[in-house]
Backbone as CSV, one residue per row, in Angstrom:
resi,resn,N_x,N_y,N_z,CA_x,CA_y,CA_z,C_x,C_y,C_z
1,UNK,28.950,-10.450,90.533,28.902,-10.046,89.144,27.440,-9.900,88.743
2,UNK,26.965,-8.948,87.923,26.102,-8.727,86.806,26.135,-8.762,86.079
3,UNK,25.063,-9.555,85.353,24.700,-9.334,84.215,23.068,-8.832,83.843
4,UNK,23.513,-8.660,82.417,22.148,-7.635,82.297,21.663,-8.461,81.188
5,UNK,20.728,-8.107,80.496,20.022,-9.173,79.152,18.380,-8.732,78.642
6,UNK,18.453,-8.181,77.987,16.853,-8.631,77.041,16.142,-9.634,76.849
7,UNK,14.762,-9.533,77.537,14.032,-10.909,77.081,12.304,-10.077,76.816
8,UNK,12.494,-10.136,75.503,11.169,-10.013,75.253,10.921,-8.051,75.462
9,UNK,12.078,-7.838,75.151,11.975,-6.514,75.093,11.956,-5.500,76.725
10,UNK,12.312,-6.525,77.288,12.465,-6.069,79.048,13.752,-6.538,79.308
11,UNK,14.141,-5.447,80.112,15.801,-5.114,80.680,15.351,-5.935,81.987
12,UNK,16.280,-7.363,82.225,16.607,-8.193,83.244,17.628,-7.862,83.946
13,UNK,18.313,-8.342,84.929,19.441,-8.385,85.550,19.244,-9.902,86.379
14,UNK,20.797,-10.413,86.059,21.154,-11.523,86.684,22.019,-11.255,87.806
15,UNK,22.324,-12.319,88.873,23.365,-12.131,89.846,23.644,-12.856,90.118
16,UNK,25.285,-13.465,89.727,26.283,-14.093,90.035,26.725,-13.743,91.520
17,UNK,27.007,-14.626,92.139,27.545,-14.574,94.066,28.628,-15.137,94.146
18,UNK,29.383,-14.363,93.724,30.772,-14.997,94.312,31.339,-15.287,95.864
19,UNK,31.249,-16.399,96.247,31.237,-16.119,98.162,32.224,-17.286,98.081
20,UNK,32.934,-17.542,99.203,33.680,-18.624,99.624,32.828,-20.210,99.957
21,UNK,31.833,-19.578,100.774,31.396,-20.876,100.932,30.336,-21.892,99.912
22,UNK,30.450,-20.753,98.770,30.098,-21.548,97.406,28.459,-21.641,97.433
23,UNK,27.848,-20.241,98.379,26.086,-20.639,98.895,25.454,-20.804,97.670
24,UNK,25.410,-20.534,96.422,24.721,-20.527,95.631,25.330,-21.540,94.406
25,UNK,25.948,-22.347,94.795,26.943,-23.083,93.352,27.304,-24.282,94.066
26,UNK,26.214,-25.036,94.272,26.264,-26.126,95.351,25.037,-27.414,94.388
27,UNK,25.092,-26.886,93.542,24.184,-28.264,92.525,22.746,-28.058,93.179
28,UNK,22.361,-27.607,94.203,21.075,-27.428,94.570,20.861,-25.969,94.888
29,UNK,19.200,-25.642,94.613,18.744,-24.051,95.083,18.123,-24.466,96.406
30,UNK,17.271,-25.569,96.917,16.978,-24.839,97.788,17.438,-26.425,98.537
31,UNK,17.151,-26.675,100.178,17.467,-27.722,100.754,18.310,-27.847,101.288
32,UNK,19.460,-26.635,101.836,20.731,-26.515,102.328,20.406,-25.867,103.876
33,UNK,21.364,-26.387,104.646,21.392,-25.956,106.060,20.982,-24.541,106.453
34,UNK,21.633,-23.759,105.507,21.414,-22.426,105.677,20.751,-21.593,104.705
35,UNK,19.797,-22.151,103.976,18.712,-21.445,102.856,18.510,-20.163,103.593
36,UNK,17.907,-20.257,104.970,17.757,-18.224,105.182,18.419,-17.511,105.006
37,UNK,19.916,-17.426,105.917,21.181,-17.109,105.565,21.393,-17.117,104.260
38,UNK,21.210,-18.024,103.224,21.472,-17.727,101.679,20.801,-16.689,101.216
39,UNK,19.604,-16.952,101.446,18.564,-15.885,100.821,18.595,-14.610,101.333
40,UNK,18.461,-14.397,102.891,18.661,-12.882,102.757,19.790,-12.065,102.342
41,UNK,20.868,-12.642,102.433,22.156,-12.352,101.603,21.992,-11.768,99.946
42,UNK,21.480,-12.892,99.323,21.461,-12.602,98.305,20.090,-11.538,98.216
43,UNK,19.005,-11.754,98.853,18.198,-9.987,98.928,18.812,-8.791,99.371
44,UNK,19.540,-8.758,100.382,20.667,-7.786,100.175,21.347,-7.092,99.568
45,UNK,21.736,-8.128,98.599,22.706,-7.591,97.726,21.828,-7.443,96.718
46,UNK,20.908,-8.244,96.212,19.806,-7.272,94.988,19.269,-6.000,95.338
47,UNK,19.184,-5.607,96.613,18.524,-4.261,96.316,19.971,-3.338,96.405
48,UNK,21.077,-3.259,97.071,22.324,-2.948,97.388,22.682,-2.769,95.633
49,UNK,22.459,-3.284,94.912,22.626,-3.051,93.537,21.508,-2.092,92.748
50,UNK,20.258,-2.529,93.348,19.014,-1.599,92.527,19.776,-0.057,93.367
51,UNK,19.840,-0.036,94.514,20.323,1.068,95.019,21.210,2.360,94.859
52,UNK,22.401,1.627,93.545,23.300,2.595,92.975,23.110,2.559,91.924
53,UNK,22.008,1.894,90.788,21.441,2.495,89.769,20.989,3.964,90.024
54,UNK,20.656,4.642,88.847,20.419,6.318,89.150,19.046,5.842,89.030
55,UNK,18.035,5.174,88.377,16.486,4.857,88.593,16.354,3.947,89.009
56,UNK,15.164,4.047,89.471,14.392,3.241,90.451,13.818,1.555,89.808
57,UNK,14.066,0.886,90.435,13.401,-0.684,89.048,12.070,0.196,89.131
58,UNK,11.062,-0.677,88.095,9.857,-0.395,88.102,9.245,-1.910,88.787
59,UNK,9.309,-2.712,88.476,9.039,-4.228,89.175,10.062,-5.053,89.724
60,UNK,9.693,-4.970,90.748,10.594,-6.372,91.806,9.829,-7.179,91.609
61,UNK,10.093,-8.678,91.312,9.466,-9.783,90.961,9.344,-10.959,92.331
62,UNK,8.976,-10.898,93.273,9.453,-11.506,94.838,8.082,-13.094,94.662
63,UNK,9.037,-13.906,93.890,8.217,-15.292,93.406,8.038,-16.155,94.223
64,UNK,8.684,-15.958,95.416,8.571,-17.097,96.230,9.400,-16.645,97.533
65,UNK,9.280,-17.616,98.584,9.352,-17.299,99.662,11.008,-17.014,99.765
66,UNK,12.484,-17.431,98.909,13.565,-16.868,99.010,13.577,-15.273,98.730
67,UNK,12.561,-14.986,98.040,13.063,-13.515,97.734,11.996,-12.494,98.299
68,UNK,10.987,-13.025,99.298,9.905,-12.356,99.938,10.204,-11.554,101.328
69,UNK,11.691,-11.382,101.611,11.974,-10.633,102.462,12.623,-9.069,102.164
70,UNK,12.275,-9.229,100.357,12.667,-7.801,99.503,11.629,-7.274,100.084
71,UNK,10.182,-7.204,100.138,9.154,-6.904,100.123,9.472,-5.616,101.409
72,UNK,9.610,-6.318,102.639,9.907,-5.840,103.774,11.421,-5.076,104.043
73,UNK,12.197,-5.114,103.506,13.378,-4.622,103.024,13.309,-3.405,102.285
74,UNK,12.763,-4.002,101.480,12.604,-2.623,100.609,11.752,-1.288,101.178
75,UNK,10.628,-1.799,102.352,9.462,-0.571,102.895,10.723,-0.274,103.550
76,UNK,11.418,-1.014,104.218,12.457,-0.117,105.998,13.451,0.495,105.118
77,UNK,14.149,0.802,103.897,15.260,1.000,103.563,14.289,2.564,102.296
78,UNK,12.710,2.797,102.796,12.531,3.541,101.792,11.579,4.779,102.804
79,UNK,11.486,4.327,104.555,11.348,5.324,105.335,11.680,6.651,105.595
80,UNK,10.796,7.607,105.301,11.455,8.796,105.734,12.458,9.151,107.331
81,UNK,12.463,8.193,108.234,13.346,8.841,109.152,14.411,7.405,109.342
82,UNK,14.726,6.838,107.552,15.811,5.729,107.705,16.959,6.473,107.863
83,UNK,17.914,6.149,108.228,19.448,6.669,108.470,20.123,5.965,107.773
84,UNK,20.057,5.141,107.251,21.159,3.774,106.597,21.745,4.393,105.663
């Protein structure tokens, strides 16, 4: 799920993860067996969403090391001879 929201006059987006094994709704963010596995998942699916917007974000915000594999994600998925 998404959600969207105003703060300060800038268009946010939130993301709810609905998954079985509950990766993100576990009383803790980080400290779990499988934090990589969590995280690139959920980078996945944030750009998998920026992706079927009709514009482009203007800022990806990549704060810390869970969401610093957008960075690199985002160059391979914006190659001229990507196929994906």
């Amino acid at each position: 799920t998404v959600f969207s929201a105003y703060i300060d006059g800038i268009k946010v987006y939130l993301i709810d993860m609905h998954h079985p094994e509950q990766l993100f709704n576990r009383g803790a963010i980080y400290g779990c067996h499988d934090d990589l596995a969590r995280f690139v998942l959920f980078s996945e699916i944030a750009l998998h969403f920026l992706a079927q917007k009709e514009s482009g974000p203007d800022l990806i915000h990549l704060h810390d090391w869970p969401t610093a594999i957008i960075a690199g994600l985002c160059k391979e998925s914006m190659r001229p001879d990507n196929t994906k």
